[in-house]
C-alpha positions, 0 to 999 in steps of 0.5 A: 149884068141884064141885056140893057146893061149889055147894050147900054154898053156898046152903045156908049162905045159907039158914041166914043168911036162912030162907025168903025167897028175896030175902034168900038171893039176896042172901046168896049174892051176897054169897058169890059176889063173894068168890070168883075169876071162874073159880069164879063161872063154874063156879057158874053153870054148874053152877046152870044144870045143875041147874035144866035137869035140874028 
């Protein structure tokens, strides 16, 4: 998992669910349990550098 993956990912689930953030949340949860754990724990922390760099 590299940061385009990351967002490569939520913005496939916005694509699939418009602008309502409830549902995107959703679809990309739905992405991510189809992915390894060490995947999911790089997403996290790549998700959490970037919201510290907002």
């Amino acid at each position: 998992m590299d940061e385009v993956s990351v967002w490569r990912l939520v913005e496939d689930a916005r694509s699939e669910m418009g602008a309502v953030t409830e549902l995107v949340s959703q679809a990309l949860l739905r992405r991510l349990r189809t992915l390894r754990p060490n995947a999911i724990e790089r997403f996290q922390e790549l998700w959490e550098l970037a919201q510290d760099e907002l």
